[in-house]
gemmi code that builds the backbone of each chain (N, CA, C; Angstrom):
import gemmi

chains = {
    "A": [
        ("UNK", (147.030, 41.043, -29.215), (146.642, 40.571, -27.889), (146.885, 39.080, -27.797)),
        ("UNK", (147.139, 38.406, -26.592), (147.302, 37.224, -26.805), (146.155, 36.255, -27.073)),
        ("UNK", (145.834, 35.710, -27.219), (145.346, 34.251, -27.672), (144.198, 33.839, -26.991)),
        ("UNK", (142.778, 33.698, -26.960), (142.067, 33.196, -26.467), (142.530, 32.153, -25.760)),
        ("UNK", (143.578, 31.000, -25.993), (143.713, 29.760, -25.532), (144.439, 30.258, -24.130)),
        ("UNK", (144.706, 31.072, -23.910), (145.495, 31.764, -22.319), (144.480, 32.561, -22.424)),
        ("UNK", (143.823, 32.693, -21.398), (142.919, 33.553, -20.666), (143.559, 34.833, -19.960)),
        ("UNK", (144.539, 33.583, -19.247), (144.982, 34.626, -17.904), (146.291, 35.193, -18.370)),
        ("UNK", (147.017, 34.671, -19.576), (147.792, 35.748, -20.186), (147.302, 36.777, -20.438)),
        ("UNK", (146.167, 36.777, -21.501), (145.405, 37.844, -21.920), (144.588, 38.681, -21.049)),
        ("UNK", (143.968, 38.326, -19.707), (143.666, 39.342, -18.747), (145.178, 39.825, -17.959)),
        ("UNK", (146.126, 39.287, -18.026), (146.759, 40.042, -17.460), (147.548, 41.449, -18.384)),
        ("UNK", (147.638, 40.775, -19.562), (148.012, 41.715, -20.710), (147.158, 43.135, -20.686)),
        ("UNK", (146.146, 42.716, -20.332), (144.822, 43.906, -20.882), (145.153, 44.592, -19.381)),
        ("UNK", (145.593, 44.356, -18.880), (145.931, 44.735, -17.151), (147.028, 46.081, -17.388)),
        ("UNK", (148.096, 45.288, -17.794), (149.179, 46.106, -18.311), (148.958, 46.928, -19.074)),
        ("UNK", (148.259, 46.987, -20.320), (148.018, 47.940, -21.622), (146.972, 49.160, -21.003)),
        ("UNK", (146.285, 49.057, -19.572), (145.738, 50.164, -19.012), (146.870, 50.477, -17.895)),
        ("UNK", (147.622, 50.211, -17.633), (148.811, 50.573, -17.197), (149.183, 51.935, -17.849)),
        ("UNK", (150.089, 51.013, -18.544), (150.873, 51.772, -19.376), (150.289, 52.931, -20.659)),
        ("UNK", (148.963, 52.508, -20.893), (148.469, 53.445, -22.039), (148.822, 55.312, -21.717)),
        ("UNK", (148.655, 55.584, -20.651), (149.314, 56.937, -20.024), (150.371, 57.439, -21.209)),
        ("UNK", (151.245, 56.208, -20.521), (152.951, 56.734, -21.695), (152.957, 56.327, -22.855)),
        ("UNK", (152.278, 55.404, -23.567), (151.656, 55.224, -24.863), (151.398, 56.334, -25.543)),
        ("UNK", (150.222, 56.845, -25.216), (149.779, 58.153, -25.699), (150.773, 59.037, -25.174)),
        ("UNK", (151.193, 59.089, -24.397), (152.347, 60.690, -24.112), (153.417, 60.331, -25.380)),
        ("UNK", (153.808, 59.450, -25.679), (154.358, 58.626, -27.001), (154.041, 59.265, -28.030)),
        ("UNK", (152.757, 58.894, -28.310), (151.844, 59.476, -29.615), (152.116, 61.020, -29.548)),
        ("UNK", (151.924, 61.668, -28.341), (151.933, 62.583, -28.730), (153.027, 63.470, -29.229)),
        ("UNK", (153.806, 63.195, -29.068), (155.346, 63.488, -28.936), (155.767, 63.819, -30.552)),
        ("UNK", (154.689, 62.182, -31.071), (155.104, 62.396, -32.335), (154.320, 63.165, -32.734)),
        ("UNK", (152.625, 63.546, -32.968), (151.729, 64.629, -33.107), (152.607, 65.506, -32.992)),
        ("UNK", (153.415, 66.241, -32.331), (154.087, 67.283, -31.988), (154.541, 67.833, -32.722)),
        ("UNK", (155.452, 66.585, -33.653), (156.771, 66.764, -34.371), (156.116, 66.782, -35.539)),
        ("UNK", (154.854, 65.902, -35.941), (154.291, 65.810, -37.198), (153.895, 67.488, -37.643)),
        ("UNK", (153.247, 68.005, -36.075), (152.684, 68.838, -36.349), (154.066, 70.419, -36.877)),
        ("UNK", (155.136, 70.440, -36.121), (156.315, 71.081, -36.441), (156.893, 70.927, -37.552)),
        ("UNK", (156.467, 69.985, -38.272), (157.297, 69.443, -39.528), (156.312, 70.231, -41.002)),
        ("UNK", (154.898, 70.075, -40.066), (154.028, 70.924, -41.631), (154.144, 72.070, -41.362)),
        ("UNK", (154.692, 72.667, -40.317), (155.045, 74.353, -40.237), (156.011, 74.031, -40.090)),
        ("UNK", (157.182, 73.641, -40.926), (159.080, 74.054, -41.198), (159.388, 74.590, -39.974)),
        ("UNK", (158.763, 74.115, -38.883), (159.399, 74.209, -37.571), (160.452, 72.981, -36.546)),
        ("UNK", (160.212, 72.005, -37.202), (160.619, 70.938, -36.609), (162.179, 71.097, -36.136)),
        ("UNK", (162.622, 71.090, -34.789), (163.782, 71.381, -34.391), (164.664, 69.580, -34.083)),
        ("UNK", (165.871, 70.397, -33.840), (166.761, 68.673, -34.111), (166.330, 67.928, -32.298)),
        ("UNK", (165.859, 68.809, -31.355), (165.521, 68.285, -30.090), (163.715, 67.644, -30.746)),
        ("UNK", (163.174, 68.246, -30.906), (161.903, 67.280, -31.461), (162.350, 66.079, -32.307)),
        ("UNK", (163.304, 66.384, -33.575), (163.043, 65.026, -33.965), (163.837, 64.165, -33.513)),
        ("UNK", (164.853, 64.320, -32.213), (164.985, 63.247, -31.545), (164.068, 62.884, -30.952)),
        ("UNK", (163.413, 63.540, -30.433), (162.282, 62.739, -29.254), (161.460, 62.184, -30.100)),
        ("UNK", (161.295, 62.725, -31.395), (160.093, 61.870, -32.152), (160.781, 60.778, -32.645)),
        ("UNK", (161.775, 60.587, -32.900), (162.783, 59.206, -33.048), (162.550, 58.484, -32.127)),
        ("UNK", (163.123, 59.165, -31.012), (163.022, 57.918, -29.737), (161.629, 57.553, -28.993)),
        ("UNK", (160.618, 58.699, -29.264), (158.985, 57.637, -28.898), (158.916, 56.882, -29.724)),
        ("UNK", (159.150, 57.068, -31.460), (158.592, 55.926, -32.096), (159.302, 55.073, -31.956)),
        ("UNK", (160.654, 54.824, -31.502), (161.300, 53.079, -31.805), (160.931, 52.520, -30.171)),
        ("UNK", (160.112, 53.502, -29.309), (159.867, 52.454, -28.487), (158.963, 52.251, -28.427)),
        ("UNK", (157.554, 53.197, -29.194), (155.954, 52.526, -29.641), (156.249, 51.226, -30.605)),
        ("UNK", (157.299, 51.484, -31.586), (157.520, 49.862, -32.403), (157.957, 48.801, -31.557)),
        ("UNK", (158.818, 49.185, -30.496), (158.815, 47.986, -29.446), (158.127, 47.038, -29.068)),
        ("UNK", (156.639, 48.322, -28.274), (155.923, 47.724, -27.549), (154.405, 47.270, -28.129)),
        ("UNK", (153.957, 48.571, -29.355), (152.560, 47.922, -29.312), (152.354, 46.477, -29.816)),
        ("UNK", (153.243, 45.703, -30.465), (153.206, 44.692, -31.211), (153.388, 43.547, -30.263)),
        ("UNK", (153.875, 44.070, -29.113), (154.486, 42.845, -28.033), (152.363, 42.735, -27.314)),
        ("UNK", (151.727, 43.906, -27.412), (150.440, 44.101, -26.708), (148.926, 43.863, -28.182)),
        ("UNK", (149.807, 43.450, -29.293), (148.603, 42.800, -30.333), (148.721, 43.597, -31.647)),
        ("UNK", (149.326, 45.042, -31.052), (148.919, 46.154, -32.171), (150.192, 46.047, -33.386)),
        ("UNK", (150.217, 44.863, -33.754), (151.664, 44.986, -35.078), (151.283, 46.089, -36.055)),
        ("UNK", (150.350, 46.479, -36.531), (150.267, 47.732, -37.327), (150.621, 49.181, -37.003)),
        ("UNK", (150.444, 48.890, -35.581), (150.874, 49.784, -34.830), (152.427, 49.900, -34.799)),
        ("UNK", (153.166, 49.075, -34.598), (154.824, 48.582, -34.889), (154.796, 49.107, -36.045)),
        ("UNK", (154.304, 48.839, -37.688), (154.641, 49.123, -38.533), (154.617, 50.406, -38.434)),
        ("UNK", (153.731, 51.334, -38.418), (153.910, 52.336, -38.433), (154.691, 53.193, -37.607)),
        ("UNK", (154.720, 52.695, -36.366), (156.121, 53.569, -35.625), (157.507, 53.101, -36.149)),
        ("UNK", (157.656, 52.402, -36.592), (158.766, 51.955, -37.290), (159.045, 52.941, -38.857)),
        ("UNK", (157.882, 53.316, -39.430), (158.008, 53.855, -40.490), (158.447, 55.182, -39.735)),
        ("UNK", (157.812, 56.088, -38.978), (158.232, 57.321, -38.013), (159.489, 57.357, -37.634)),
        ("UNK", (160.027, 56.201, -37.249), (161.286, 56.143, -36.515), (162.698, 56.317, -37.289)),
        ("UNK", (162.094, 55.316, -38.920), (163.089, 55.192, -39.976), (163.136, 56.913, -40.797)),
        ("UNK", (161.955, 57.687, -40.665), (161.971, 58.622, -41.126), (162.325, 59.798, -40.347)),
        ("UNK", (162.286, 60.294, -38.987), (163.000, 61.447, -38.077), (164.268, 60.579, -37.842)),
        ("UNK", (165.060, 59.584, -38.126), (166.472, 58.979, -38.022), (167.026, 59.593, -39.411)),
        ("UNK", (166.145, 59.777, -40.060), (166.719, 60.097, -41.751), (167.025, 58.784, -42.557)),
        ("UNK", (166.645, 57.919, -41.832), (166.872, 56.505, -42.666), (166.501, 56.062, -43.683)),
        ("UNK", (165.293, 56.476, -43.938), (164.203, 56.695, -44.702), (163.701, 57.816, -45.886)),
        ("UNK", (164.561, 58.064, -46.503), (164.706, 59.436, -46.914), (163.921, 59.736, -48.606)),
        ("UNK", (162.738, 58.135, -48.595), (161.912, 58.422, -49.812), (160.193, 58.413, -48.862)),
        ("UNK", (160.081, 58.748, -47.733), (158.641, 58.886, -47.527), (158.595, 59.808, -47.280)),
        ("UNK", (156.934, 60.847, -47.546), (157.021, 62.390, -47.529), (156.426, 62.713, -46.015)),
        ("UNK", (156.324, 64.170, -45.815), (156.052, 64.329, -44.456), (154.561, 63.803, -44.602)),
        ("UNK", (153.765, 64.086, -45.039), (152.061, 64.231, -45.608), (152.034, 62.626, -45.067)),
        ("UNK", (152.928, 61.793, -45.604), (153.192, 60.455, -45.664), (152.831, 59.983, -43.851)),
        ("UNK", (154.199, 60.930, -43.436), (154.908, 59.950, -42.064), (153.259, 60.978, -41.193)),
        ("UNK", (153.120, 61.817, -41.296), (151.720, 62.877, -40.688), (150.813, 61.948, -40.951)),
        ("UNK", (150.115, 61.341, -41.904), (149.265, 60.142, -42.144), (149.545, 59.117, -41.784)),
        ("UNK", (150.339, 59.116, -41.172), (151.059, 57.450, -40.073), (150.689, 57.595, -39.028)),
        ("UNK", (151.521, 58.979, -38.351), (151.225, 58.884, -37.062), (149.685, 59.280, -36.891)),
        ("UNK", (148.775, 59.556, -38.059), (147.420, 60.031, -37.483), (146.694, 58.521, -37.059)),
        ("UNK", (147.484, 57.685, -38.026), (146.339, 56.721, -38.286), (146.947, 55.657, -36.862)),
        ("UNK", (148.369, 56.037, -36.328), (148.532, 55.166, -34.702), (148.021, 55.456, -33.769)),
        ("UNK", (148.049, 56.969, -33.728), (147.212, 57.395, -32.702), (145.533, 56.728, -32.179)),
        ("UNK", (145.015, 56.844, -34.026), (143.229, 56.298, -33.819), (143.506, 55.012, -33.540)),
        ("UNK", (144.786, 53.979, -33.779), (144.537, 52.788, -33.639), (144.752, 52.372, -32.099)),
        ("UNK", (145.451, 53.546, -31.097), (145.813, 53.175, -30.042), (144.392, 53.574, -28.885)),
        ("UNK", (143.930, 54.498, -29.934), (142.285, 55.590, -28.891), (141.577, 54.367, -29.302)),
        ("UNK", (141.526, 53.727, -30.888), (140.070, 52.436, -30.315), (140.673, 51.498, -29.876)),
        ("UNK", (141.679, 51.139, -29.271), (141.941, 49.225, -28.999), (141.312, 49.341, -27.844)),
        ("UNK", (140.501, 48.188, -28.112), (139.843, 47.148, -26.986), (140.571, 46.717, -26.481)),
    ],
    "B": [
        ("UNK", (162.084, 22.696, -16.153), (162.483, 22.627, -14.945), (162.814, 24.087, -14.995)),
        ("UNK", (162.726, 24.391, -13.414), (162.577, 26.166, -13.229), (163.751, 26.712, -13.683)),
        ("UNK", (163.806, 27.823, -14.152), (165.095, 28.973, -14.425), (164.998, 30.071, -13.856)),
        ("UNK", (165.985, 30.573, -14.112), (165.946, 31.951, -13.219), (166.698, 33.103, -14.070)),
        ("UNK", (165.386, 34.201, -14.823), (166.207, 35.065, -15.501), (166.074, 36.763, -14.896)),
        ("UNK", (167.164, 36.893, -15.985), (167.308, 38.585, -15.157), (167.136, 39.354, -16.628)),
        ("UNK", (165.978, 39.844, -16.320), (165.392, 41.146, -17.377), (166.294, 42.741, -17.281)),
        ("UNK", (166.739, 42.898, -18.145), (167.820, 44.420, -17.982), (166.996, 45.284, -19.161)),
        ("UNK", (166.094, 46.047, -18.923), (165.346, 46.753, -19.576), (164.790, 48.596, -19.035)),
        ("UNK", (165.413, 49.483, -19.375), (164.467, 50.305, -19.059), (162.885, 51.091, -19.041)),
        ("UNK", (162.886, 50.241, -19.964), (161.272, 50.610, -20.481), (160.206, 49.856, -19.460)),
        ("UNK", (159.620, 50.028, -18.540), (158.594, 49.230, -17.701), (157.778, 48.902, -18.225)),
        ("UNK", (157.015, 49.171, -19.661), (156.038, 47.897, -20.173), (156.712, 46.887, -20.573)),
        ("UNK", (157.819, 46.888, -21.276), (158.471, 46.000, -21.593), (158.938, 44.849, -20.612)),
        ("UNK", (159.852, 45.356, -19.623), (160.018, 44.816, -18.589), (159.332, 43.727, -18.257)),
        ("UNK", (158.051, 44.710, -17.475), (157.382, 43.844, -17.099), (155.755, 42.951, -18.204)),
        ("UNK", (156.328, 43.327, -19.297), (155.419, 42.206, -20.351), (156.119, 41.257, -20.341)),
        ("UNK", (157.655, 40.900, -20.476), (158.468, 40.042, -20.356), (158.485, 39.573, -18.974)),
        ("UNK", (158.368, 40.480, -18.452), (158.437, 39.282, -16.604), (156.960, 38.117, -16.452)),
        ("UNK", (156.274, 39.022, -16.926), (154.965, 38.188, -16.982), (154.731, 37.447, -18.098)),
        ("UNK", (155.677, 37.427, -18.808), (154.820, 36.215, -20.158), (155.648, 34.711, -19.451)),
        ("UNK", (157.384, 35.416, -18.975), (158.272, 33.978, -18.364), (158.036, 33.344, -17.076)),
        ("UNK", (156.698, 34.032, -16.353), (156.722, 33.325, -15.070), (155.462, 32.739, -15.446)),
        ("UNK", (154.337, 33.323, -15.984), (153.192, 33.136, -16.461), (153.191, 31.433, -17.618)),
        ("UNK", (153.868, 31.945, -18.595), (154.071, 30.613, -19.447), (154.938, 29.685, -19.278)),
        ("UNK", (155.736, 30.060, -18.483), (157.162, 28.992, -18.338), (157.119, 28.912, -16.686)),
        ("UNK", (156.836, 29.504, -16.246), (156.751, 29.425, -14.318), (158.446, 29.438, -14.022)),
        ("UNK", (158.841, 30.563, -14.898), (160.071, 30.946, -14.242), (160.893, 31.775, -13.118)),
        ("UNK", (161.475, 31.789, -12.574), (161.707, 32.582, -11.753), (162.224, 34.028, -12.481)),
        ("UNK", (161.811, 34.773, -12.484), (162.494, 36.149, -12.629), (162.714, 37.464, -11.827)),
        ("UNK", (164.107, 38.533, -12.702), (164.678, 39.178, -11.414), (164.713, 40.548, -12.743)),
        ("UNK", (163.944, 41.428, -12.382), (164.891, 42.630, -13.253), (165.751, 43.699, -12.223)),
        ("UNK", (165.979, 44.529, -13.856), (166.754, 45.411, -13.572), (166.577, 46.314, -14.630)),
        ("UNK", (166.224, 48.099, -14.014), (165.903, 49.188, -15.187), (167.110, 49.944, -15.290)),
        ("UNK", (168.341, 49.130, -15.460), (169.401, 50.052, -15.924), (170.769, 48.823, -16.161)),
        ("UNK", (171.092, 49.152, -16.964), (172.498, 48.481, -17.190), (173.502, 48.391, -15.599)),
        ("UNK", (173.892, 49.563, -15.230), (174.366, 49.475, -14.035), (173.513, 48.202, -12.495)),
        ("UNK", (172.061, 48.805, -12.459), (171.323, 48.044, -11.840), (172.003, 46.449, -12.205)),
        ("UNK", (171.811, 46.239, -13.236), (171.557, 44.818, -14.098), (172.649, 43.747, -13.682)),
        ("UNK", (174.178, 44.813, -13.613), (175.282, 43.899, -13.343), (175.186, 43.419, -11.859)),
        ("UNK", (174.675, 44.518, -11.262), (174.738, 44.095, -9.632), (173.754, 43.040, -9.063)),
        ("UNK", (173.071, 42.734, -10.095), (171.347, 41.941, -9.774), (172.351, 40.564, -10.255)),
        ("UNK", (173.105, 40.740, -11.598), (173.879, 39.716, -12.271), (174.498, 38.516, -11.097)),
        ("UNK", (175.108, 39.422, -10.601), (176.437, 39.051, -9.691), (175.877, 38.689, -8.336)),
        ("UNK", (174.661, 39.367, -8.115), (173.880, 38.693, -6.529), (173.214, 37.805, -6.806)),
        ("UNK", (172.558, 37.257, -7.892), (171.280, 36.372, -8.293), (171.922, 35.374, -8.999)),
        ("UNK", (172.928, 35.444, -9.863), (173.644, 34.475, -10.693), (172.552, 33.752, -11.400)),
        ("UNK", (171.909, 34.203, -12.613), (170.663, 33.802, -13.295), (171.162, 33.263, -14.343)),
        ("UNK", (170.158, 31.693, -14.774), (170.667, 30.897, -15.828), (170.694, 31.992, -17.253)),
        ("UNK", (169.832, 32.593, -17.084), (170.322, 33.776, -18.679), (169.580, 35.278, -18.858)),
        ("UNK", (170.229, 36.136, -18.960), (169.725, 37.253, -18.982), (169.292, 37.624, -20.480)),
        ("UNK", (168.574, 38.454, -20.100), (167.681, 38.980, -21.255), (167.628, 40.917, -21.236)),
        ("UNK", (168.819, 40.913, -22.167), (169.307, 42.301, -22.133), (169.327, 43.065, -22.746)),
        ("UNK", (168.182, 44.826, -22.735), (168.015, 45.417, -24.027), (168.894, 46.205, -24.586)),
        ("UNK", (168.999, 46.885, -25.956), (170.244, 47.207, -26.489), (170.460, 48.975, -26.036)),
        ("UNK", (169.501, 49.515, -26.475), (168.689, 50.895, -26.166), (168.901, 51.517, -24.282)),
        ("UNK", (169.448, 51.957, -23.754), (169.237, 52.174, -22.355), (169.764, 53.610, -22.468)),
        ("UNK", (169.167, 54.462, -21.637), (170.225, 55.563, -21.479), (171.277, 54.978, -20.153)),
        ("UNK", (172.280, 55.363, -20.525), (173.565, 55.422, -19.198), (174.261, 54.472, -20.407)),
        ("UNK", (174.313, 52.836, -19.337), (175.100, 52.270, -19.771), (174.076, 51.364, -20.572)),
        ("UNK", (174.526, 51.341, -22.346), (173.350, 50.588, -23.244), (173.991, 48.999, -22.880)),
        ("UNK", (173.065, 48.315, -23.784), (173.223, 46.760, -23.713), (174.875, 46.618, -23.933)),
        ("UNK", (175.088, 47.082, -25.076), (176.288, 46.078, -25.341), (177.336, 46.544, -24.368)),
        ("UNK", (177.083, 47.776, -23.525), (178.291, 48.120, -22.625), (178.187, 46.994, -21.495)),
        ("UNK", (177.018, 46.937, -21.661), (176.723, 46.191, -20.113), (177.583, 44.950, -20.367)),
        ("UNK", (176.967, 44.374, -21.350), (177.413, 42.879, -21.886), (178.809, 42.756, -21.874)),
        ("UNK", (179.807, 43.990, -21.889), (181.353, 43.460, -22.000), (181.444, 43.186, -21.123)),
        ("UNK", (180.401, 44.224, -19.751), (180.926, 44.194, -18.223), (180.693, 42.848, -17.703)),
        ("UNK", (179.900, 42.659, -18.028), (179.184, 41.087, -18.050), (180.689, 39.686, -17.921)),
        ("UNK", (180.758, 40.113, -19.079), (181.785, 39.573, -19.373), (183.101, 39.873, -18.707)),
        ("UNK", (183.398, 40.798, -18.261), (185.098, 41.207, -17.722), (184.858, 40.595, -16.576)),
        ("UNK", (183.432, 40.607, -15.650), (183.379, 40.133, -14.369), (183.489, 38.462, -14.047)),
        ("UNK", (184.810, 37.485, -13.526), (184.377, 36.211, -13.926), (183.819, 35.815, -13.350)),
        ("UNK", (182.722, 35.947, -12.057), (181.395, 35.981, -11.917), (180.263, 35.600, -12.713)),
        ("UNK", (180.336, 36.612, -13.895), (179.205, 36.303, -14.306), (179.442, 36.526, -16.123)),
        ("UNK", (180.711, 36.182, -16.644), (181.423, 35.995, -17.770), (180.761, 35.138, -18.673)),
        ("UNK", (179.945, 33.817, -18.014), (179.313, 32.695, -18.552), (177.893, 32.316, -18.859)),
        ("UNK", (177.832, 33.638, -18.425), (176.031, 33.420, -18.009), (175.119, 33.984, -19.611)),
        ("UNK", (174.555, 33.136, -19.823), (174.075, 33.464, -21.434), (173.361, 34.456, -21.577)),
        ("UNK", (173.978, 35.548, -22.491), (173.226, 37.035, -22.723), (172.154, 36.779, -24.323)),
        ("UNK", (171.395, 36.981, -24.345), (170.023, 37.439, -25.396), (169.709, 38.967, -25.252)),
        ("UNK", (170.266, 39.272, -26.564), (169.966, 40.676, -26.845), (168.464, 40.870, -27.052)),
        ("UNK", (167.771, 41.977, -26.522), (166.684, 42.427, -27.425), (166.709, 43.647, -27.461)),
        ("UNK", (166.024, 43.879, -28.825), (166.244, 45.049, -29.551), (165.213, 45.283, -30.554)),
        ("UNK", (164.635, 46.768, -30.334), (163.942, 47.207, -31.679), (164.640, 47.332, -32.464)),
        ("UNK", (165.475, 47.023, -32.842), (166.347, 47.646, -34.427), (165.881, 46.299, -35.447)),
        ("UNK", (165.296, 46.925, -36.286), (165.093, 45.754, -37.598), (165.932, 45.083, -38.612)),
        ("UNK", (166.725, 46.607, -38.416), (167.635, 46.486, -39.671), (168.924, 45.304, -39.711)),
        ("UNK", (168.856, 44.358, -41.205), (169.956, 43.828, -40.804), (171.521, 43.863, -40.347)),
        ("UNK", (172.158, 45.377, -40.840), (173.010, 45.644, -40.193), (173.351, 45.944, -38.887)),
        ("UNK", (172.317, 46.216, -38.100), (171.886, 46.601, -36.106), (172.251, 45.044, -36.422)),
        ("UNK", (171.482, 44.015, -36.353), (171.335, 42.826, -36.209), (172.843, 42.425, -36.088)),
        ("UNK", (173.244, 42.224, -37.470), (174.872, 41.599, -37.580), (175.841, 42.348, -36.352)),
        ("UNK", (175.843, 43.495, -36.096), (176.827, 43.927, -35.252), (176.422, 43.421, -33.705)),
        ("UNK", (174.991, 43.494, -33.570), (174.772, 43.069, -32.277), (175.141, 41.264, -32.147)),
        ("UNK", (174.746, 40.936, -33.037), (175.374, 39.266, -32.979), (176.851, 39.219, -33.162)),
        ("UNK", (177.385, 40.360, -33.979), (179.152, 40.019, -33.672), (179.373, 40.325, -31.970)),
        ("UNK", (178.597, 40.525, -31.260), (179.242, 41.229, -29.552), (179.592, 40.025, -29.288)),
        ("UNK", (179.185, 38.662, -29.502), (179.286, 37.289, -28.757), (178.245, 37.080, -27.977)),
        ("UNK", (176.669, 37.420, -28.091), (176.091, 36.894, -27.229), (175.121, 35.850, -28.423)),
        ("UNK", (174.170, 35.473, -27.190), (173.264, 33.967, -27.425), (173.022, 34.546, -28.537)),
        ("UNK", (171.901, 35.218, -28.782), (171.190, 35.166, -29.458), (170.806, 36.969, -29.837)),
        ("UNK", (170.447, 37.410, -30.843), (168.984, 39.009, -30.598), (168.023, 38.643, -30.860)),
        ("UNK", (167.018, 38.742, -30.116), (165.924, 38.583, -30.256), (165.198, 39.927, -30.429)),
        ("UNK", (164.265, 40.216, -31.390), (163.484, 41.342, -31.679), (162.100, 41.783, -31.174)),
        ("UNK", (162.453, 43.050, -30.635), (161.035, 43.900, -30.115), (159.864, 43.658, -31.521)),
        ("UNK", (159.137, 44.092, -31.536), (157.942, 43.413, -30.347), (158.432, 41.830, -30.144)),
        ("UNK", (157.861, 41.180, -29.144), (158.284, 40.047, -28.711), (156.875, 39.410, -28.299)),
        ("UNK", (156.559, 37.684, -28.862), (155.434, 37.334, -28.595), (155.286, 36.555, -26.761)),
        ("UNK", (154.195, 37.600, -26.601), (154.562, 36.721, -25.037), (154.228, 35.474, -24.874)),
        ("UNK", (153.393, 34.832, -25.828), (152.979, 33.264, -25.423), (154.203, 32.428, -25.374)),
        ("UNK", (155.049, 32.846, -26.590), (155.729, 32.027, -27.300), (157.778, 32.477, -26.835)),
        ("UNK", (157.918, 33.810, -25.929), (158.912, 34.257, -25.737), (160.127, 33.132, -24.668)),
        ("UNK", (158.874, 32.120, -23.886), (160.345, 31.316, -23.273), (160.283, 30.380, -24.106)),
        ("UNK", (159.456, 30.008, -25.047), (159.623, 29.126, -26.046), (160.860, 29.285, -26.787)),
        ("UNK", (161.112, 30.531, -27.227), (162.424, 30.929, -27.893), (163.447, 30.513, -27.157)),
        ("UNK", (163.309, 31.721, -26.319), (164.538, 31.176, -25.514), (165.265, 29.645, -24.877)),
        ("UNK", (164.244, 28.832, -25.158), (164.612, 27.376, -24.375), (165.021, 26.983, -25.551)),
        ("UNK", (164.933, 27.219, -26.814), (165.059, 26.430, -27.897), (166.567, 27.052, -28.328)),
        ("UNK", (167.004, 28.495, -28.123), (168.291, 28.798, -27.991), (169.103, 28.834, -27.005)),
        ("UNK", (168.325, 28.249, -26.255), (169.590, 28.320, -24.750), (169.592, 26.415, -25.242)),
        ("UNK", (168.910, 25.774, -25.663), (169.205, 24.190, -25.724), (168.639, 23.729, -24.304)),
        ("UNK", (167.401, 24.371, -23.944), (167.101, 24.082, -22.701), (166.054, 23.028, -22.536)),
    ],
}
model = gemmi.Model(1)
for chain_id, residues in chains.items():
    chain = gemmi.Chain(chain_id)
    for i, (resn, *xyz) in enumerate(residues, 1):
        res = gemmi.Residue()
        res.name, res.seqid = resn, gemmi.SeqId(i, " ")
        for name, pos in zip(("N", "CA", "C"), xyz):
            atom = gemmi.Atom()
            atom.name, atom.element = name, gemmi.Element(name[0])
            atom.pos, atom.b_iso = gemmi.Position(*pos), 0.0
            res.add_atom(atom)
        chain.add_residue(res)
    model.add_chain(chain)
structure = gemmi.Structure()
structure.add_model(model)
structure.setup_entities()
């Protein structure tokens, strides 16, 4: 989030992040989806594009709105349904996206 | 002293986190555009001291835009700044071989984002 020393950056930020949280979470879920298709050997090549392309644009944005852990971890999602990533386990990238999701349901 | 940029982004938080950090912190003038196509035509009516153009778009992505950018001598001169989620240093190197200003990387700090840019445009 921005900076106590801007006020009115930061109320307007917090303006936007209830905006947009809608497609945030439709984001998250996308990947839930795929996490969840991937522990039943269901995961199809149309899911893990979409779970590619929510996470490199949750790494976009939550970090631009305070949440850099949040970046890290969609970034880890993104490097892993790209196949980029091809030493983290599913259990792994499933324990990522659990733990973005809770970080995006508590931000203040 | 005021500028006038043109945001080429499809993503609307993005967009507009960037429209509001450059008018907000820098009291700039700004103009978007949610599509590459959009972007050239905003280019060429607004003639903006520098656009700020993402790589990622469906249709036409950044760097297509950016040749068009360029073929048009209109608006051939006008300083392009990539941004882009891609981390990796190879995304990086190829997007800096296109010939533009600068890439600048998603997430992007809004206090500090026309700060960047003034310091690579030499502004």
């Amino acid at each position: 989030m921005a900076t106590p020393s801007n006020p009115a950056m930061a109320a307007a930020l917090a303006r936007l992040w209830t905006r947009f949280l809608p497609e945030i979470e439709n984001r998250v879920a996308i990947l839930e989806t795929a996490a969840a298709s991937l522990a039943a050997g269901s995961l199809t090549a149309e899911k893990k594009q979409a779970a590619h392309d929510a996470a490199h644009k949750l790494a976009g944005t939550l970090g631009t709105f305070g949440l850099h852990r949040g970046t890290e971890l969609a970034r880890h999602a993104e490097a892993f349904f790209a196949e980029e990533d091809r030493t983290a386990t599913a259990q792994q990238v499933t324990a990522g996206i659990a733990e973005l999701a809770l970080l995006i349901k508590t931000r203040k | 002293m005021s500028r006038r940029i043109l945001i080429i982004d499809d993503e609307d938080d993005i967009r507009m986190v960037a429209a509001l950090s450059l008018e907000t912190v820098a009291g700039w003038d700004v103009i978007v555009a949610n599509s590459g196509a959009q972007g050239l035509q905003r280019a060429a009516e607004h003639m903006p001291d520098a656009i700020l153009l993402d790589v990622m778009m469906p249709g036409m992505d950044g760097p297509t835009t950016f040749r068009e950018l360029r073929k048009n001598p209109k608006t051939a001169r006008i300083p392009v700044l990539l941004l882009t989620a891609k981390v990796q240093g190879a995304d990086q190197r190829r997007f800096a071989d296109l010939g533009v200003e600068a890439v600048l990387t998603k997430p992007f700090d809004p206090l500090t984002l026309s700060d960047q840019m003034s310091r690579i445009l030499g502004w």
